[in-house]
C-alpha positions as CSV (number, residue, x, y, z in Angstrom):
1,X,-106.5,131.3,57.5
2,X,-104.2,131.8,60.3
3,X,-105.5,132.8,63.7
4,X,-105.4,137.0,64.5
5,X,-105.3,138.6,67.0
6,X,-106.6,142.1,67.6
7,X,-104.6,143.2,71.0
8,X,-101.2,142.0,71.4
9,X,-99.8,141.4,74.9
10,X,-96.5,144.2,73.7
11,X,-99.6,146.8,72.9
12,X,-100.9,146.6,75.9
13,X,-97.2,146.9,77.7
14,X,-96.8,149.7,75.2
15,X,-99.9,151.4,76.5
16,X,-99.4,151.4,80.4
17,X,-95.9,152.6,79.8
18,X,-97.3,155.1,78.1
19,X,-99.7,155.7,81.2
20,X,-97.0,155.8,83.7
21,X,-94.6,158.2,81.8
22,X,-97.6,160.5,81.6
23,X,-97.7,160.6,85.4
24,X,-94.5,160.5,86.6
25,X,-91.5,162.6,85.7
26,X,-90.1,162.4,82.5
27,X,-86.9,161.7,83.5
28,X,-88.1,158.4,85.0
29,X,-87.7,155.3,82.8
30,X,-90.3,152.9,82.2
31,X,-89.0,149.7,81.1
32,X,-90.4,146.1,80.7
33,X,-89.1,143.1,83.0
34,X,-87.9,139.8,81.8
35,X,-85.1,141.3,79.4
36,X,-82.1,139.4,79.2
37,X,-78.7,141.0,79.7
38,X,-80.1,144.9,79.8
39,X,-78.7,146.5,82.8
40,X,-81.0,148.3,85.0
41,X,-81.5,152.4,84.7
42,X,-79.3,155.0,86.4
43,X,-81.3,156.9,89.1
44,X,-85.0,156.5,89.8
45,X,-87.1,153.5,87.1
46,X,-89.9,151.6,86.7
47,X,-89.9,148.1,85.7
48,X,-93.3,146.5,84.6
49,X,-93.8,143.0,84.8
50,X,-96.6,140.5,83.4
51,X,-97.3,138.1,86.3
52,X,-100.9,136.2,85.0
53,X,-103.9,136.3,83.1
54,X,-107.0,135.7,84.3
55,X,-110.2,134.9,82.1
56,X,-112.8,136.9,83.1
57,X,-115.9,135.3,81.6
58,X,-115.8,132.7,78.6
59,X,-115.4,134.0,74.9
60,X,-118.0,135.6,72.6
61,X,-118.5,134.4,69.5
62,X,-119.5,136.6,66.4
63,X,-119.6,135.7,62.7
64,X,-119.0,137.0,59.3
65,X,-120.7,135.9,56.5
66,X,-120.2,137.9,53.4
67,X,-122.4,135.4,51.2
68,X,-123.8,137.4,48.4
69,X,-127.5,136.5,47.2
70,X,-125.8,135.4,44.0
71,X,-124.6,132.2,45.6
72,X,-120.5,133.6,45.5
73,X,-118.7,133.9,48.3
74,X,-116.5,136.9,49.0
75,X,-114.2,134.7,51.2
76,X,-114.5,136.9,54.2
77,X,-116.1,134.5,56.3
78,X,-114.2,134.8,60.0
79,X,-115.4,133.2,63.9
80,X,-114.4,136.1,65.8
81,X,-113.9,135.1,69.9
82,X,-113.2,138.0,71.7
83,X,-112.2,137.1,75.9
84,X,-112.3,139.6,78.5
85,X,-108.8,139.4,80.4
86,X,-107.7,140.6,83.6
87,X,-104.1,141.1,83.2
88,X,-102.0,141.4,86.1
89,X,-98.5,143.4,85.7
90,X,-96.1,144.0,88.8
91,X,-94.9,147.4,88.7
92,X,-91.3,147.9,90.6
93,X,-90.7,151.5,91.6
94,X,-86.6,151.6,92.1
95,X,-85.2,154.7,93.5
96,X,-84.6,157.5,96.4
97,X,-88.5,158.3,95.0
98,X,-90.1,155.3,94.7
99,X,-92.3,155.2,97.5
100,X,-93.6,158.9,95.7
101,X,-94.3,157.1,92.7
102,X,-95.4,154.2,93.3
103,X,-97.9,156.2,95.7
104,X,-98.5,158.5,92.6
105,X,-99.2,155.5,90.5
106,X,-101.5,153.7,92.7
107,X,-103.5,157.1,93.8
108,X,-104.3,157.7,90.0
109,X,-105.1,154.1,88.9
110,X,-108.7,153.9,89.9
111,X,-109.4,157.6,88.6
112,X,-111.3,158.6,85.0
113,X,-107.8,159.8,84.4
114,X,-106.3,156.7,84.2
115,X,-109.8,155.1,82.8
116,X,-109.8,157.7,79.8
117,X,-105.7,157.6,79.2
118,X,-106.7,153.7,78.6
119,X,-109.8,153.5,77.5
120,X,-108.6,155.3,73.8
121,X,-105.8,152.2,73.8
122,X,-108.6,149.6,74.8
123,X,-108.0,148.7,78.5
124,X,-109.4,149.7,81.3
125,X,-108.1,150.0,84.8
126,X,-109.5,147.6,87.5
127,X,-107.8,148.1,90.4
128,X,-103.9,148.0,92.0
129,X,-102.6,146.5,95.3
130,X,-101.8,148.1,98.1
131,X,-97.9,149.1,97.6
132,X,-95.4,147.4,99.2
133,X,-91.6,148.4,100.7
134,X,-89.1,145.8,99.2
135,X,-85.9,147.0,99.3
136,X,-82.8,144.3,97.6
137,X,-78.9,144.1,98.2
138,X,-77.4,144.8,95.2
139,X,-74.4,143.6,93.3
140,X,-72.5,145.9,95.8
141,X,-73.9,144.9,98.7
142,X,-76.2,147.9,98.9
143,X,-79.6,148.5,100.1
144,X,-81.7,149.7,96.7
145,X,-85.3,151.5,97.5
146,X,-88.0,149.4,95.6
147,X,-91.6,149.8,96.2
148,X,-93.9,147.1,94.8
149,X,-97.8,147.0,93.7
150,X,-99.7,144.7,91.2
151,X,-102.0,146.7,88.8
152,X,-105.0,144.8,87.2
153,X,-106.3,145.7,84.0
154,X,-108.8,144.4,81.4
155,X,-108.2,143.9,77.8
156,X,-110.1,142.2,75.3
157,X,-108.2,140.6,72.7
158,X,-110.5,139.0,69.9
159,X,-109.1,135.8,68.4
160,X,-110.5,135.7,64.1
161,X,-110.1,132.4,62.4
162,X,-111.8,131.1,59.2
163,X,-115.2,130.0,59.3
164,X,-117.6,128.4,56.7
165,X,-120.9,129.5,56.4
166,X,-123.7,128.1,54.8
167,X,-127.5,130.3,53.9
168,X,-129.6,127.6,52.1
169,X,-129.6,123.7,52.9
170,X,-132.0,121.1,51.2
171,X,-133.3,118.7,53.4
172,X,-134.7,115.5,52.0
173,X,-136.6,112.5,53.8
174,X,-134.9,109.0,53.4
175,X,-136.7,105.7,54.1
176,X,-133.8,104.0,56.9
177,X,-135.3,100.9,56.7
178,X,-135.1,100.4,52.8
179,X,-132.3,102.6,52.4
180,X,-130.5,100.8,55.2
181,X,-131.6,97.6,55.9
182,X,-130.8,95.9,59.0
């Protein structure tokens, strides 16, 4: 069996965009960083960008046994580790109202409003940086408004691999020194 995972790193992209285009305008776009050769948005954006992962505690384990009292096997037998994460993702506010959103965005992180948005995609808010005034020259030599915080979330993606299981063992006692003798 191949490993699964439960929680993909593009679902949990998918679900903070989905977060910040329920608190901002809708005519602001959301889009993920590190995309080759796709040009930025016209007018005000938001570009959302992984940074690092940070394990949180070490994995659980949890096992499936589907052994019937029969003696068959179902061949559902799975190790299951699941690992808390701490995600970080940059969020770049770009516009003439960046500094409203990104202020908007980092006001409502740490509130049950963000926690319950999240918590029915399966992350949870931890906390956000204090924002930060970047502004970059552009291809035209222009100053571009761009605001800058860190939000840290938690996700906890379980890894499921094959596993063999085993409900009865016979033990017997051997004699080492006649069965192997020095």
């Amino acid at each position: 069996m191949v490993a699964t995972l439960s929680q993909t790193e593009s679902q949990v992209f998918t679900a903070l965009r989905s977060w910040v285009k329920n608190v901002l305008p809708s005519a602001v776009e959301v889009v993920r960083g590190d995309n080759n050769r796709v040009p930025s948005p016209k007018d005000d954006f938001v570009v959302l960008s992984r940074i690092n992962k940070v394990m949180l505690e070490w994995p659980t384990e949890t096992y499936t046994d589907d052994f019937v009292d029969t003696g068959t096997i179902t061949g559902v037998e799975v190790l299951t580790n699941t690992q808390p994460i701490d995600f970080a993702i940059q969020v770049d506010c770009y516009g003439s109202n960046a500094g409203d959103y990104v202020t908007i965005l980092a006001t409502l992180w740490a509130t049950s409003q963000a926690c319950s948005f999240l918590d029915s995609l399966g992350i949870q808010p931890l906390y956000m940086d204090d924002p930060k005034h970047v502004p970059f020259i552009d291809g035209e030599k222009q100053y571009e408004q761009r605001w800058v915080t860190t939000a840290h979330l938690q996700y906890n993606p379980a890894v499921s691999t094959a596993m063999q299981f085993t409900s009865t063992t016979e033990v017997e006692i051997i004699n080492v020194d006649r069965t192997y003798p020095a």
